[in-house]
KEVOKOL-310938 format. One record per atom (N, C-alpha, C): x, y, z; atom name; residue in one letter. Coordinates in steps of 0.001 Angstrom, whole numbers, plus 500000, padded with zeros to 6 digits. Layout:
N
{{X,Y,Z},'CA','a'}
...
//
This chain:
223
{{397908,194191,269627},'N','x'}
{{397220,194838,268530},'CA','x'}
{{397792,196239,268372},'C','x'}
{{398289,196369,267084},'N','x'}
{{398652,197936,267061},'CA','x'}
{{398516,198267,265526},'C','x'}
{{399112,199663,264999},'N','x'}
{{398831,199577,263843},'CA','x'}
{{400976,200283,263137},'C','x'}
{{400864,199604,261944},'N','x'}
{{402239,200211,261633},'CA','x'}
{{402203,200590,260170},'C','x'}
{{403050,201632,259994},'N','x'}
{{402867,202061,258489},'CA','x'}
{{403421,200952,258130},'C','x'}
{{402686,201416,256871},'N','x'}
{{403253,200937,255621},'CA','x'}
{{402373,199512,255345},'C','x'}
{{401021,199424,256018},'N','x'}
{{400773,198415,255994},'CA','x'}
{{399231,198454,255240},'C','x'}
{{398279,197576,254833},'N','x'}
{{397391,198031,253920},'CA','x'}
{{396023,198611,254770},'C','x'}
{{395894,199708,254876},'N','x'}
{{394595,200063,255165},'CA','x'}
{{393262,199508,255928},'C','x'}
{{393318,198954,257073},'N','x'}
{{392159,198447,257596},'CA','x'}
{{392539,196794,258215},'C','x'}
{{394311,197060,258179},'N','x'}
{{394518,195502,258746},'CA','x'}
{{394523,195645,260555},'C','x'}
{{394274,194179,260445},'N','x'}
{{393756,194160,261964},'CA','x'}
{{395236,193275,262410},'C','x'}
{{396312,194075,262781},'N','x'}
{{397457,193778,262992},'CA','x'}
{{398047,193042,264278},'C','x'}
{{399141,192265,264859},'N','x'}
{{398769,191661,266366},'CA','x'}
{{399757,190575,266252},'C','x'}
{{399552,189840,267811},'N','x'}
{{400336,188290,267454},'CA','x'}
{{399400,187103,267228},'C','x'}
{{400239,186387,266967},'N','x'}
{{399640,184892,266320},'CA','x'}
{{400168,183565,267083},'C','x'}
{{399360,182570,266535},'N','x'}
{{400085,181447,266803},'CA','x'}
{{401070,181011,266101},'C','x'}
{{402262,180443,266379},'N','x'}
{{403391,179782,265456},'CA','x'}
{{402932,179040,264793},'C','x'}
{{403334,178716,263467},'N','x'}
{{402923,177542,262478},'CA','x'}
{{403693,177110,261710},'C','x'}
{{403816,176131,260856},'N','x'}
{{404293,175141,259855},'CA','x'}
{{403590,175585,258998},'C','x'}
{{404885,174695,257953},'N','x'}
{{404487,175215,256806},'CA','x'}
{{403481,175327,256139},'C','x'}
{{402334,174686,256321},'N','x'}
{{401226,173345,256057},'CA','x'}
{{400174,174785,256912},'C','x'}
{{400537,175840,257630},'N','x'}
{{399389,176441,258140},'CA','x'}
{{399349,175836,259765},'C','x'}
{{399270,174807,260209},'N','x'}
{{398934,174193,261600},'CA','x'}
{{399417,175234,262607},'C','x'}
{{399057,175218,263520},'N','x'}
{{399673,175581,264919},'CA','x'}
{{400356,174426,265711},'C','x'}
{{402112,174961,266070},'N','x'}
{{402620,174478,266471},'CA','x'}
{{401991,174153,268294},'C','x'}
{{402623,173352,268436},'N','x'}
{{402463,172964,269903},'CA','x'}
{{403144,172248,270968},'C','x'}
{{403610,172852,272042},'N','x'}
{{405017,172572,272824},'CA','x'}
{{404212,171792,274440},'C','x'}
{{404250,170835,274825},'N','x'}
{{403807,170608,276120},'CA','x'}
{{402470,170403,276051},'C','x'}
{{401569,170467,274385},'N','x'}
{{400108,170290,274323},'CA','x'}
{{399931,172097,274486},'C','x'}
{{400686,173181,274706},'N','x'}
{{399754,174212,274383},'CA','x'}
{{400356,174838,272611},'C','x'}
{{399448,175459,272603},'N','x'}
{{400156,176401,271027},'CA','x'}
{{401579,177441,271627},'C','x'}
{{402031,177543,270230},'N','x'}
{{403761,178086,270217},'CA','x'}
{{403255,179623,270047},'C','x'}
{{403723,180937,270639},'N','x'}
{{403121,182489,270006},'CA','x'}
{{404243,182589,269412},'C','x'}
{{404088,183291,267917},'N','x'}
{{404898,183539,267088},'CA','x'}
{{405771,185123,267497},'C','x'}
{{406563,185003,267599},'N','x'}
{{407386,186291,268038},'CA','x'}
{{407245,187570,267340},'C','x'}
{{406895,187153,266127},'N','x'}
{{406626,188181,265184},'CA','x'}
{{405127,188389,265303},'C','x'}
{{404734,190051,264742},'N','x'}
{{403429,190471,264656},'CA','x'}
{{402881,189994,262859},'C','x'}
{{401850,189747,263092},'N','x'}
{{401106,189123,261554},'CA','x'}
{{400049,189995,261427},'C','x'}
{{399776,190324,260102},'N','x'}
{{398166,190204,259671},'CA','x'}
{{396926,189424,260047},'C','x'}
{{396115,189872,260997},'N','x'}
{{395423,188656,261150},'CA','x'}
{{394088,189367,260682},'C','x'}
{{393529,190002,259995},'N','x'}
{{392260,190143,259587},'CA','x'}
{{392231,191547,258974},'C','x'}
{{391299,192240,258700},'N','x'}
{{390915,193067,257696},'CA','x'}
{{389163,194054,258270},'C','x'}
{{389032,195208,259066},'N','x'}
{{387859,195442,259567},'CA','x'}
{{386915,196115,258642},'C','x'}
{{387682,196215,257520},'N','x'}
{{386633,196475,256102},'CA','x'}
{{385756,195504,255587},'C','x'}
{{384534,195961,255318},'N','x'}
{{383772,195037,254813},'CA','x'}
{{384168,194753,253555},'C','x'}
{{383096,193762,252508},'N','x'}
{{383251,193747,251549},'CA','x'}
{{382140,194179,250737},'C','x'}
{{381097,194576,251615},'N','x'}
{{379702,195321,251146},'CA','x'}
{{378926,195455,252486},'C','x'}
{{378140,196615,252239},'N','x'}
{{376684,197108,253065},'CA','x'}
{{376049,196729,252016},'C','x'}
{{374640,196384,252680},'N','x'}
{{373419,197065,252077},'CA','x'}
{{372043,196794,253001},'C','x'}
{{371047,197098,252435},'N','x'}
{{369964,197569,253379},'CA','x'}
{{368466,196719,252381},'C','x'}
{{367758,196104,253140},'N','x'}
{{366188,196547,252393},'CA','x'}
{{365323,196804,253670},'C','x'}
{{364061,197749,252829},'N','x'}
{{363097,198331,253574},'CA','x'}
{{361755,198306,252742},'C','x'}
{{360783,198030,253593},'N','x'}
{{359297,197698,253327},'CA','x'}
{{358609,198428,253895},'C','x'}
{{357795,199245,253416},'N','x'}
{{356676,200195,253344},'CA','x'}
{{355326,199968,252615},'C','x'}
{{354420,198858,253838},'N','x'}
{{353012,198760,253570},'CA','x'}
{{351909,199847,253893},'C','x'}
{{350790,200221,253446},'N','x'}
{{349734,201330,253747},'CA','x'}
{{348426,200363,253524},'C','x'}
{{348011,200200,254468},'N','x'}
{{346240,199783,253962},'CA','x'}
{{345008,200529,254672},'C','x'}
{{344406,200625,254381},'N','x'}
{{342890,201780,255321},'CA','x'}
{{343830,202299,256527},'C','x'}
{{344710,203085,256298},'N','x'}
{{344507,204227,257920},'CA','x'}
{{345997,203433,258626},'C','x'}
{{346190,201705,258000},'N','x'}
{{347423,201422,259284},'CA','x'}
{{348810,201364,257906},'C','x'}
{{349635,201412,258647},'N','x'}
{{351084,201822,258313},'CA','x'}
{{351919,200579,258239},'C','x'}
{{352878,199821,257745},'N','x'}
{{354014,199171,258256},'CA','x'}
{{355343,199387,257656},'C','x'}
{{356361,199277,258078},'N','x'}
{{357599,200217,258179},'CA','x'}
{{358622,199151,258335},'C','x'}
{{359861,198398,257838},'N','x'}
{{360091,197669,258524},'CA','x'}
{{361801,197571,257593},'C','x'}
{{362894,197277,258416},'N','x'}
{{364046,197581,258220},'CA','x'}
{{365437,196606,258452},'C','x'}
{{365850,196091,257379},'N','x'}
{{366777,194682,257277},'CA','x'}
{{368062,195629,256806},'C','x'}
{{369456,195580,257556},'N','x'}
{{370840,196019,256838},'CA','x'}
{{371833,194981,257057},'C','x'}
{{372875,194918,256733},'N','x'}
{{373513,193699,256646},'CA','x'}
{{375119,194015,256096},'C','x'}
{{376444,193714,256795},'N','x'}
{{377019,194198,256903},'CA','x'}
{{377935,193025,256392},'C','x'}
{{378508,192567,255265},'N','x'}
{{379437,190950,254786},'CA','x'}
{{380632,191673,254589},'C','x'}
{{381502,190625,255450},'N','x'}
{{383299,190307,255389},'CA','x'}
{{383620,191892,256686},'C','x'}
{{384905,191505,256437},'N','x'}
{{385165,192879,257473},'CA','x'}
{{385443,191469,259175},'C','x'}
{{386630,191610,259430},'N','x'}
{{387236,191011,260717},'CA','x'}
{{386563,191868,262389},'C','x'}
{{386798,191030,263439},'N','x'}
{{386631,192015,264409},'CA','x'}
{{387864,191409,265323},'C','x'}
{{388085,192104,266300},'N','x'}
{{389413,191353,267364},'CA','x'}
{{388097,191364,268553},'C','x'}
{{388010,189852,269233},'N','x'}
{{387124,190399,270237},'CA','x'}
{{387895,190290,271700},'C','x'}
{{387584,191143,272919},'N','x'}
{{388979,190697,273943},'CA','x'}
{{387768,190427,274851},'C','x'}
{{386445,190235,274601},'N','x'}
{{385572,189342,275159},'CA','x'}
{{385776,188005,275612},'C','x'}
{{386059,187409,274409},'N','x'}
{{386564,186161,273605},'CA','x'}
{{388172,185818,274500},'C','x'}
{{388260,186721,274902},'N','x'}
{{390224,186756,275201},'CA','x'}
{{389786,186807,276943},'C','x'}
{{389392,187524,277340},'N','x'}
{{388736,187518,278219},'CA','x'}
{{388532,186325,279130},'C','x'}
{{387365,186434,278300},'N','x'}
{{386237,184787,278907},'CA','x'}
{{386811,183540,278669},'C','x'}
{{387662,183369,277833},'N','x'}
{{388550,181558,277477},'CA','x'}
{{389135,181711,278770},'C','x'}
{{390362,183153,278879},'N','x'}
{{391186,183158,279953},'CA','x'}
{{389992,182777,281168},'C','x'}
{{389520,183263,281313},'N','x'}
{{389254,183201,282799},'CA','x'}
{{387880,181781,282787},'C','x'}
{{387416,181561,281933},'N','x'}
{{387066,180374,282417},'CA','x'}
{{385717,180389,282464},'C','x'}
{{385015,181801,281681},'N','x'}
{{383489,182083,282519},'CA','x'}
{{382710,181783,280683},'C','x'}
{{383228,181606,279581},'N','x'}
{{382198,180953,278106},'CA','x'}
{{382111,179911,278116},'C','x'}
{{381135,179212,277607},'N','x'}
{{380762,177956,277405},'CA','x'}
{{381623,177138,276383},'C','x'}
{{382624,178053,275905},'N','x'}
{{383450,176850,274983},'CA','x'}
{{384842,176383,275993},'C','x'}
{{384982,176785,277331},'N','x'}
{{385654,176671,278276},'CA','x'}
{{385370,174998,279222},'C','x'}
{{383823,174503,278808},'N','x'}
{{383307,173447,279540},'CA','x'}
{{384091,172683,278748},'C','x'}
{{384220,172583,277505},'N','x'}
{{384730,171427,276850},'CA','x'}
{{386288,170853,277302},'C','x'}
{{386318,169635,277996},'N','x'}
{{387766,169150,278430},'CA','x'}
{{387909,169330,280144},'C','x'}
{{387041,169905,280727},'N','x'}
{{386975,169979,281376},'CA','x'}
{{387547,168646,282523},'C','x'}
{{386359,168002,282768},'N','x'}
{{386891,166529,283577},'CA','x'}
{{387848,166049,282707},'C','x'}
{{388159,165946,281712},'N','x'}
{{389050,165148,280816},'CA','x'}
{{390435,165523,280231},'C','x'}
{{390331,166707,280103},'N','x'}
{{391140,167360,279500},'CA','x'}
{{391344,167383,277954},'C','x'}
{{392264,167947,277122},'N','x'}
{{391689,168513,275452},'CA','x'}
{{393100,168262,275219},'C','x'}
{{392865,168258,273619},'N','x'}
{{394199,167829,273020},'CA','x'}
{{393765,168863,272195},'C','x'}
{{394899,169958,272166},'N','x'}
{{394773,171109,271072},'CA','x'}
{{395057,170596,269704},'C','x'}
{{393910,171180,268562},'N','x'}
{{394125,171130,267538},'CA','x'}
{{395522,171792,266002},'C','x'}
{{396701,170926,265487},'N','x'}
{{397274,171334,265177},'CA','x'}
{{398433,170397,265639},'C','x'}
{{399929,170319,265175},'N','x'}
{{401275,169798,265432},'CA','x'}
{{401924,169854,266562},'C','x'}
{{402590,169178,266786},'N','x'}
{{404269,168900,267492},'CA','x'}
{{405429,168680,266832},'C','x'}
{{406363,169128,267432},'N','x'}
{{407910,168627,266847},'CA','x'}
{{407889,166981,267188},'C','x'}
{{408115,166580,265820},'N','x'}
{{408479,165309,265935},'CA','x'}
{{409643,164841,266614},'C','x'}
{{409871,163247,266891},'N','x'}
{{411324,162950,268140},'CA','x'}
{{412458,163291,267395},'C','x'}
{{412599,163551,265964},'N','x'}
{{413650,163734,265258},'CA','x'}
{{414017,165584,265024},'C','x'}
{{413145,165905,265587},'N','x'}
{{413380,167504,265782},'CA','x'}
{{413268,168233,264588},'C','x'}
{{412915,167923,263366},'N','x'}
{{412542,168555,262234},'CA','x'}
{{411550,168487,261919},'C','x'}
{{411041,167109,261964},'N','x'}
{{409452,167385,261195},'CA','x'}
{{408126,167698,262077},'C','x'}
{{406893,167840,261656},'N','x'}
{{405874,167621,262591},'CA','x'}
{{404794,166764,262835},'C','x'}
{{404115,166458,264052},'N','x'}
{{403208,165185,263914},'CA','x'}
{{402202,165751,264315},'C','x'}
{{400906,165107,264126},'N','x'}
{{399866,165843,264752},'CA','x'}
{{399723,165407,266298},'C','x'}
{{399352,166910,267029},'N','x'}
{{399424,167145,268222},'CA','x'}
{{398756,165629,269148},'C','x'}
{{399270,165118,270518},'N','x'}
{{398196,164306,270820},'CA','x'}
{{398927,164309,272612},'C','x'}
{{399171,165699,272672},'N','x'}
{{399412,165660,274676},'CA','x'}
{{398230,166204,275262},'C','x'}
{{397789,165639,275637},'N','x'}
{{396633,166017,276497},'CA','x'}
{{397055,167183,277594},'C','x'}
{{396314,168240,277744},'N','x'}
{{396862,169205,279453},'CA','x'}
{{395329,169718,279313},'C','x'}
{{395075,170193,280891},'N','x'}
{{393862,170457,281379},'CA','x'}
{{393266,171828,280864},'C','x'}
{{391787,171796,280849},'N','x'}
{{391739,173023,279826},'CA','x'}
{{391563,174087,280267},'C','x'}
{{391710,174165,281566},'N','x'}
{{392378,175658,281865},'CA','x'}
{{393626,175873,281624},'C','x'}
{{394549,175151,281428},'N','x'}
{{395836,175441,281178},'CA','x'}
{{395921,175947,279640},'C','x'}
{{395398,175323,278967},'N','x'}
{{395388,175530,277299},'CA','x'}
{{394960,176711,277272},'C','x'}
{{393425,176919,277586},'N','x'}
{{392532,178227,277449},'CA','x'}
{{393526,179439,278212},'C','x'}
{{394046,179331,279329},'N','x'}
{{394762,180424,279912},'CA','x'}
{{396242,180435,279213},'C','x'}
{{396914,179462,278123},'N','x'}
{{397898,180347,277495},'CA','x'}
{{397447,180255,275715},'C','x'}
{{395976,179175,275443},'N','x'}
{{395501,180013,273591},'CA','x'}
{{395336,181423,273862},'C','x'}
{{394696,181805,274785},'N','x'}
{{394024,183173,274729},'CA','x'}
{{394180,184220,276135},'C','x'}
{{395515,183987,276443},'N','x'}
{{396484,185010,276671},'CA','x'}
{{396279,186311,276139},'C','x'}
{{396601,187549,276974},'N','x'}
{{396574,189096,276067},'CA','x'}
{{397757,188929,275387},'C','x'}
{{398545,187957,275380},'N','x'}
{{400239,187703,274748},'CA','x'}
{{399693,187476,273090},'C','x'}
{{398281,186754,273358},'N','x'}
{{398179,186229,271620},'CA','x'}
{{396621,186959,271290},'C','x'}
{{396361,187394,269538},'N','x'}
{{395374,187913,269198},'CA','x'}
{{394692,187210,268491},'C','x'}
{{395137,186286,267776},'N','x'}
{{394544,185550,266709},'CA','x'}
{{393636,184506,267172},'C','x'}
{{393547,183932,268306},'N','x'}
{{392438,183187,268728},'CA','x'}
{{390749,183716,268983},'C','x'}
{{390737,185237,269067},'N','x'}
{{390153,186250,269318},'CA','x'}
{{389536,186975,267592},'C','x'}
{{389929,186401,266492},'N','x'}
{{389391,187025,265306},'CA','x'}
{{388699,186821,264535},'C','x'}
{{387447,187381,264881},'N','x'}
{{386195,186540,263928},'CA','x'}
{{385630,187315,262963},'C','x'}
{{384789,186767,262149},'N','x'}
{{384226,187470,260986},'CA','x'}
{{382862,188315,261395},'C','x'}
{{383170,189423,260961},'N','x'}
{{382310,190408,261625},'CA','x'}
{{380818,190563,260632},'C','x'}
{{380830,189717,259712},'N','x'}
{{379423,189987,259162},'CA','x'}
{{378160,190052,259969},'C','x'}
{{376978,190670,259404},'N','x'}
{{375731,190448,260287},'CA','x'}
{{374567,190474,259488},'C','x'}
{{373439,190364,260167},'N','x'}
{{372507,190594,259400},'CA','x'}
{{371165,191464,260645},'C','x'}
{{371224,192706,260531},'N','x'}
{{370286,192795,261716},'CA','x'}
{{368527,193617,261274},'C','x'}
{{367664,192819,262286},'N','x'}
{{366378,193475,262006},'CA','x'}
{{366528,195131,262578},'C','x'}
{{367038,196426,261756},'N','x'}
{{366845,197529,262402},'CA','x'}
{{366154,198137,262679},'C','x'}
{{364443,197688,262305},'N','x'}
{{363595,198934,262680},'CA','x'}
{{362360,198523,262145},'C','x'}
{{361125,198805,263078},'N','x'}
{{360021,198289,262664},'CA','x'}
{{359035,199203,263002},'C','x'}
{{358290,200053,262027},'N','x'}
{{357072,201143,262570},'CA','x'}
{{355618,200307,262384},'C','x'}
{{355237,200308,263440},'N','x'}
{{353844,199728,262836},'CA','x'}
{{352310,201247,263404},'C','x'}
{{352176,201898,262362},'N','x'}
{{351181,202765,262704},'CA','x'}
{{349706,202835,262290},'C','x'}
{{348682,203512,262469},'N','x'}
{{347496,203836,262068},'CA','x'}
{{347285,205175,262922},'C','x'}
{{346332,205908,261626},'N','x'}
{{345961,206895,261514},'CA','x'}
{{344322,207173,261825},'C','x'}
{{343696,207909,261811},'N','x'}
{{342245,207872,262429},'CA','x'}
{{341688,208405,260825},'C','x'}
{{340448,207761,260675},'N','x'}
{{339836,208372,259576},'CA','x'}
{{339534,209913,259551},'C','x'}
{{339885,211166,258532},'N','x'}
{{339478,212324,258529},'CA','x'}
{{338079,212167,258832},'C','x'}
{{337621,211632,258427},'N','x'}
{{335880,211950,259016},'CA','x'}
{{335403,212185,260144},'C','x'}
{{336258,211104,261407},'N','x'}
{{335666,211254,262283},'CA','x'}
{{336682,212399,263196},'C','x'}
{{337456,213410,262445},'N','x'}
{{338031,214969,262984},'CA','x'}
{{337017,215718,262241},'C','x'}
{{336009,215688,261358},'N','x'}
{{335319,217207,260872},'CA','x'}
{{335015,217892,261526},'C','x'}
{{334719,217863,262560},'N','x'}
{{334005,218683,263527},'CA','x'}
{{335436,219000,265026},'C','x'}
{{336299,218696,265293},'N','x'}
{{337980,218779,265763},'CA','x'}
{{338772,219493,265294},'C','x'}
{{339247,220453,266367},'N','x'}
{{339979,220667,266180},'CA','x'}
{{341396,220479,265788},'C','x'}
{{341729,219444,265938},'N','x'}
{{342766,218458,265485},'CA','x'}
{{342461,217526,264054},'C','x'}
{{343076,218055,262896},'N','x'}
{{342979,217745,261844},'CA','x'}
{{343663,216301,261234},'C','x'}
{{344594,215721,262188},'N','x'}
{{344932,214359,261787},'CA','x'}
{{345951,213878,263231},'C','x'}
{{345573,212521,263549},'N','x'}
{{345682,211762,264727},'CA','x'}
{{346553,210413,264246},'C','x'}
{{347940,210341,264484},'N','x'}
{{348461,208920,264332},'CA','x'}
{{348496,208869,265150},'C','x'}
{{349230,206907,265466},'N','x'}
{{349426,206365,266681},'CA','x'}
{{350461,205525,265900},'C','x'}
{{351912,205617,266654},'N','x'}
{{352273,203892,266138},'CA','x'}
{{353507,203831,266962},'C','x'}
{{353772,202096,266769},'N','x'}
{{354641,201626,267548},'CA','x'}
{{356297,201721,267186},'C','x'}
{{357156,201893,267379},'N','x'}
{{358042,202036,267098},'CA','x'}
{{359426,200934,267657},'C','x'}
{{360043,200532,267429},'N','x'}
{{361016,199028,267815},'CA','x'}
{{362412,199267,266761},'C','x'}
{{363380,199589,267389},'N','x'}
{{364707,199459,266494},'CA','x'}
{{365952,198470,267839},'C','x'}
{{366598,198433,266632},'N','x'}
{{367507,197654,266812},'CA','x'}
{{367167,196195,267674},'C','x'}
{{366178,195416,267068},'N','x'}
{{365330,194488,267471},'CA','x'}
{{365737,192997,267374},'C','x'}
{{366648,192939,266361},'N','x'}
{{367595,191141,266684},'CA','x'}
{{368628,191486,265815},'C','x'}
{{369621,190282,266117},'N','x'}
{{370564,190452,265369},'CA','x'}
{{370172,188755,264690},'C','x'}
{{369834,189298,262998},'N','x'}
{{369125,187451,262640},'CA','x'}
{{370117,186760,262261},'C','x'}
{{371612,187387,261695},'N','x'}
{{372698,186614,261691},'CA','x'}
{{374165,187236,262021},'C','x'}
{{374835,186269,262348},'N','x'}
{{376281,186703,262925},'CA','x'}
{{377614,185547,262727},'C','x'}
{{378512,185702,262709},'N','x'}
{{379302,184782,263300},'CA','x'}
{{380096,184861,264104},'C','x'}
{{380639,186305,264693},'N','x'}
{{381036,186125,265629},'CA','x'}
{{380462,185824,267540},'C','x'}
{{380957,184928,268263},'N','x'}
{{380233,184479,268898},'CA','x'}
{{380386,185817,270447},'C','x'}
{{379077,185314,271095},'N','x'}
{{379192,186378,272207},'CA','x'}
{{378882,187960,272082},'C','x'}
{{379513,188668,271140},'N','x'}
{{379168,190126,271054},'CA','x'}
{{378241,190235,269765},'C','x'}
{{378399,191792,270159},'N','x'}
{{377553,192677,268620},'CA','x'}
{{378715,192656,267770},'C','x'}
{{379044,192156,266251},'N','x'}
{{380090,192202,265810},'CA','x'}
{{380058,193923,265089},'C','x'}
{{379169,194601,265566},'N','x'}
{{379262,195989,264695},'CA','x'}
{{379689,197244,265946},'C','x'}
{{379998,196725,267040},'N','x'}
{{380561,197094,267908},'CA','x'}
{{382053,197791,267528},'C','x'}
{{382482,198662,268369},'N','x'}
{{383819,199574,267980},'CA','x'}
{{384394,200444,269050},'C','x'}
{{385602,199597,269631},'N','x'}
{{386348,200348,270780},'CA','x'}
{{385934,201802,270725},'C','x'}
{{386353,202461,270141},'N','x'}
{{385840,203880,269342},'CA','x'}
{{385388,204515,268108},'C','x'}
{{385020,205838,267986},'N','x'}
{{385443,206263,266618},'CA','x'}
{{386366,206239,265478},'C','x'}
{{387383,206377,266635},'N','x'}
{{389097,206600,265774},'CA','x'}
{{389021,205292,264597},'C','x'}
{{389821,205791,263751},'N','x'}
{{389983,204828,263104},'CA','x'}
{{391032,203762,263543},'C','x'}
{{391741,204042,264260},'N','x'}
{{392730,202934,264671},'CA','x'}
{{392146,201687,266005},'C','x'}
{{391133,202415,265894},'N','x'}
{{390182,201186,266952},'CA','x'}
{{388918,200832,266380},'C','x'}
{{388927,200855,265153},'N','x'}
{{387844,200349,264275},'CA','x'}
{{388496,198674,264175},'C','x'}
{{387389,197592,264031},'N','x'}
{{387723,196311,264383},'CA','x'}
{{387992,195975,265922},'C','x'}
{{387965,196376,266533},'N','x'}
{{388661,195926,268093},'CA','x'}
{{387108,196127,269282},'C','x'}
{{387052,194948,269655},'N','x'}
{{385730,195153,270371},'CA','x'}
{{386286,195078,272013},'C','x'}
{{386216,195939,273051},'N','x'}
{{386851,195659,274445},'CA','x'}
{{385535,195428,275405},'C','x'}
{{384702,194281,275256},'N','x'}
{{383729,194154,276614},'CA','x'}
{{382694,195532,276276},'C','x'}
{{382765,195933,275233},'N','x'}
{{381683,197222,275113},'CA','x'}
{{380206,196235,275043},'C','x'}
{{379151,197490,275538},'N','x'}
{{377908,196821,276237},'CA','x'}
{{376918,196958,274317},'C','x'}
{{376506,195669,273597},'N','x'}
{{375859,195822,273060},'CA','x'}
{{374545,196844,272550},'C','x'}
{{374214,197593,271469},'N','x'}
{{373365,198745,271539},'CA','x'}
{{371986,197751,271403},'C','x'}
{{371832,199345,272527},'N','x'}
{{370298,198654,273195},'CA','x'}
{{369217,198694,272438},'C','x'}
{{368193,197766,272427},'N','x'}
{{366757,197669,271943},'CA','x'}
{{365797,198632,272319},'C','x'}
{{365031,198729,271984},'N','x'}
{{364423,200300,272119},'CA','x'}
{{363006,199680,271458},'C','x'}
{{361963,199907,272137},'N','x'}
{{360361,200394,272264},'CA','x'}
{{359835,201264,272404},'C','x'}
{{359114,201866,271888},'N','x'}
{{358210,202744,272350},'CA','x'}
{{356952,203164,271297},'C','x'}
{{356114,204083,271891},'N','x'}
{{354756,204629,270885},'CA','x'}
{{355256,206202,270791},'C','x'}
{{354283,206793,269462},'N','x'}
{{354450,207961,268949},'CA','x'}
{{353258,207978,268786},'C','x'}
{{352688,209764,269225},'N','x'}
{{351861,210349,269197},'CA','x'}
{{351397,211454,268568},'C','x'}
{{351662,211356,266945},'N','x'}
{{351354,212705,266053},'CA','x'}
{{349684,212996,266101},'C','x'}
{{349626,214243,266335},'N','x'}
{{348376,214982,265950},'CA','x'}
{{348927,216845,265656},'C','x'}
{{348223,216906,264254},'N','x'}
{{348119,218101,263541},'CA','x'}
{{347215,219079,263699},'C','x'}
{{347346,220131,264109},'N','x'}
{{345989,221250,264321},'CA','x'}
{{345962,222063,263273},'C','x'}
//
């Protein structure tokens, strides 16, 4: 993964798998071919934000409550690169006793054309050279989301029963952010996750620890 001029603004740059013309991934011995050359493989710009928020009031209680949502925009995850390699995600069980026939071509016996793939090899062998730090593109998912950000639920005490208090108004309420993530597609992480600030590590997620959920109460009173 790196970045090179001259290239459009927000590409998520890297290696790939080899392919035909047709798009497929080539495949030598039953694993995929890495293309020698660096490709385009995604884009960490969205294609829209937006947000809704709900603000109920009835006798004295409060509700507060906060939906944003983040469509298109790539992520590189090395979670994903990670965990295939070594054997510890659940898409690693599959082939296991049996072994897997990677999806995509072979060189046919005539050495020009291609057939679809059908060598079986064990799926640690596959998983430890698809998702190699050698290759990026097995690792690039769509970073949309949809997350519940924030939920106030409060009540206030009736002025009446402060007339005689010194304390002229008493809330109480609960407070809860960053509370689910209700949709995603990339699997395993937070896809709104970000190696850093920089912009050149915008899209690139490295094993960073998901942002945390958060509870708590608030205690306003006015004198």
């Amino acid at each position: 993964m790196e970045a090179r001029e001259g290239l459009p603004y927000g590409v998520i740059f890297g290696p790939g798998y080899l392919k035909d013309p047709d798009g497929n991934i080539i495949h030598k011995d039953g694993v995929p071919l890495i293309d020698p050359d660096y490709k385009i493989l995604g884009n960490y710009q969205p294609d829209w934000r937006g947000g809704v928020s709900m603000n109920l009031t009835y006798k004295g209680f409060n509700l507060n409550s906060t939906i944003d949502a983040k469509i298109g925009g790539d992520v590189y995850s090395m979670t994903t690169t990670w965990g295939r390699y070594a054997g510890v995600l659940e898409e690693t069980l599959f082939g296991r006793e049996t072994g897997l026939v990677g999806t995509g071509v072979k060189l046919a016996a005539d050495g020009e054309t291609y057939v679809p793939n059908d060598v079986v090899v064990s799926a640690k062998r596959y998983n430890q050279i698809a998702f190699d730090n050698a290759v990026a593109e097995g690792s690039v998912f769509d970073a949309s989301y949809v997350k519940w950000r924030e939920v106030i639920i409060g009540y206030s005490l009736p002025s009446k029963w402060l007339v005689n208090a010194p304390i002229k108004k008493v809330s109480l309420s609960f407070v809860g952010r960053n509370l689910a993530i209700i949709y995603k597609n990339a699997p395993h992480i937070d896809p709104e996750t970000a190696f850093s600030s920089q912009n050149s590590d915008l899209g690139m997620e490295f094993g960073q620890i998901p942002s945390v959920r958060s509870l708590g109460f608030n205690l306003n009173l006015n004198f």
